[in-house]
N, C-alpha and C positions, 0 to 999 in steps of 0.2 A: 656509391653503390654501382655506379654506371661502370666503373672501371675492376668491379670483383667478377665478372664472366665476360670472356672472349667472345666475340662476333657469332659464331658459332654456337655456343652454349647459349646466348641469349636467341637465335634462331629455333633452336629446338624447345626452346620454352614457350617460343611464341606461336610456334605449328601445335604444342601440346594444351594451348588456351591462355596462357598467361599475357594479358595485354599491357602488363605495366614493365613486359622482357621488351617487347617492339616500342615502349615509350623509351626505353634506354639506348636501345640502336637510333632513334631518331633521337637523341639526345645527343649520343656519342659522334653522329654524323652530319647534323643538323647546319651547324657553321659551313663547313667546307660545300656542299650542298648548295648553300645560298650563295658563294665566294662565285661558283662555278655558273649557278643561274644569275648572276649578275654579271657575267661577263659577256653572256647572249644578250639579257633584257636591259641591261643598261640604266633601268628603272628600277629600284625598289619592290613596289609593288606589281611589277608584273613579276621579277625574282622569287618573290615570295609566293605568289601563284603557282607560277613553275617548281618550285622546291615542296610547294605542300600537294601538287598532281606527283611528283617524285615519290614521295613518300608513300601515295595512296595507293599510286602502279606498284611500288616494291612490294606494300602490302599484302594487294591483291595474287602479285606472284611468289609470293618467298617460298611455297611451298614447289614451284618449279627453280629457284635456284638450286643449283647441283653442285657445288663447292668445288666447282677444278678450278676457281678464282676465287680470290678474297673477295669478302662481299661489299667493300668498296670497291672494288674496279665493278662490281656488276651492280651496285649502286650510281655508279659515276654514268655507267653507259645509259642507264635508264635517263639519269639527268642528262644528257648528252642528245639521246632522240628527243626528246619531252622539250629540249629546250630547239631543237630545229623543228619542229613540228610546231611549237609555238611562233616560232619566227615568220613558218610561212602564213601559219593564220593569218597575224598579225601585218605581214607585207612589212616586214622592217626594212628600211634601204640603210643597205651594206656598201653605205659609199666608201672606195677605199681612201684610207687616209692619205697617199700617197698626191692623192686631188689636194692642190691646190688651197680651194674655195673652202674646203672642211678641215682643212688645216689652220688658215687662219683664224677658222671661227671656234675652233677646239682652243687653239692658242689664247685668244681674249677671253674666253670664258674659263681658262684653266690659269693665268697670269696674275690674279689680281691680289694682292696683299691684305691679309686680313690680320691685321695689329690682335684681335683676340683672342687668337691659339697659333701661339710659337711650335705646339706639338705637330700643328701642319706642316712647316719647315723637316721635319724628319725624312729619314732615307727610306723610311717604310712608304711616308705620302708618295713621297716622288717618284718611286717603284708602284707602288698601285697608279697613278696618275696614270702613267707611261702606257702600262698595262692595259688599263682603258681605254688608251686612244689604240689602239690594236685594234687589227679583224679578229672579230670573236676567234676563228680558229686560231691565230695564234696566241690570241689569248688566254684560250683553255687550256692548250696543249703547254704552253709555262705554268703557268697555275696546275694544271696538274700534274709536272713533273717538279718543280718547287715548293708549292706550299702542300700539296698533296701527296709528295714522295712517293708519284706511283714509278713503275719501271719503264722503261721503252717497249718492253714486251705486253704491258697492263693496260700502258695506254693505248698502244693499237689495236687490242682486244675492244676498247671501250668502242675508239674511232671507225675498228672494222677494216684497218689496214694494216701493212706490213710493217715489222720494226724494224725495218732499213727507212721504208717511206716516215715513219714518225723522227729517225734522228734526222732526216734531213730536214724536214718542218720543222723539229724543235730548233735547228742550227740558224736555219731561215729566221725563224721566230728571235732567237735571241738577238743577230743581227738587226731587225727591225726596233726591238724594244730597245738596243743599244743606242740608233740614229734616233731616235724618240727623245731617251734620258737627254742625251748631250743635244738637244736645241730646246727642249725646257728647260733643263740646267743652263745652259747659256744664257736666255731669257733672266733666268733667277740672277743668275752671278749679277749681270749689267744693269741688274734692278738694284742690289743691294751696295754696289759699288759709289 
């Protein structure tokens, strides 16, 4: 049922009193949502935190969304402040990976062979891995031009900058997740050799 009204149509049901139209939008958005607050929170449960304050802000403002964007980019940007705002609460340190010291300790704790799920071996693990060890901005900003098929122009809406500045970060960004894949892959290869 989630998928018989457009974003839209389930918006005007849900300004009109119907609250099982806003359980469908959080339905229909719910994954990607959590994809994106896990890329700030890095935990689980604070993820989930951040993705159910998401949904409550959008709640409380759906009746101020004004449709010149789809209402995932202006769902995204809500997760986007919500998850920097939780960040500073929180005092996350945003070591960059390019350190050394957090490099190697990413690496032992991301290395280790688990004989129980071969499904971990996939090119999806090794793309999310990669992914994670990333500064959350570049993290987002792939994730939400890949798994989230926003635009260059969606995403800077969300970011709040220009979509010249988003393709050079995302440019930036894929070059880092590039030098990431290929020294965990390397890791892997020399392991299974």
């Amino acid at each position: 049922m989630q998928n018989k009204f457009t974003d839209t149509e389930l918006i005007e049901q849900t300004l009109a009193g119907n609250q099982s139209a806003y359980a469908d939008l959080v339905k229909r958005h719910q994954r990607f949502v959590f994809t994106l607050a896990m890329r700030f929170a890095k935990g689980r449960e604070d993820a989930e935190e951040i993705a159910q304050d998401c949904f409550i802000k959008a709640y409380k403002s759906l009746s101020s969304f004004q449709q010149q964007s789809k209402f995932s980019t202006w769902l995204y940007s809500i997760v986007y402040t919500t998850s920097m705002t939780f960040l500073r609460k929180k005092r996350v340190d945003t070591t960059s990976i390019d350190d050394e010291a957090t490099f190697i300790q990413i690496e032992g704790r991301a290395s280790g062979f688990d004989e129980h799920s071969a499904d971990n071996r996939s090119r999806s693990f090794y793309l999310n891995q990669a992914i994670g060890q990333l500064l959350p901005d570049d993290a987002t900003i792939i994730t939400m031009f890949y798994k989230g098929e926003q635009s260059l122009e969606e995403i800077a809406q969300v970011l709040g900058i220009e979509a010249n500045t988003v393709k050079v970060k995302l440019f930036r960004a894929r070059q880092r997740l590039k030098e990431r894949l290929e020294r965990n892959l390397k890791h892997e290869v020399n392991e299974l050799i």
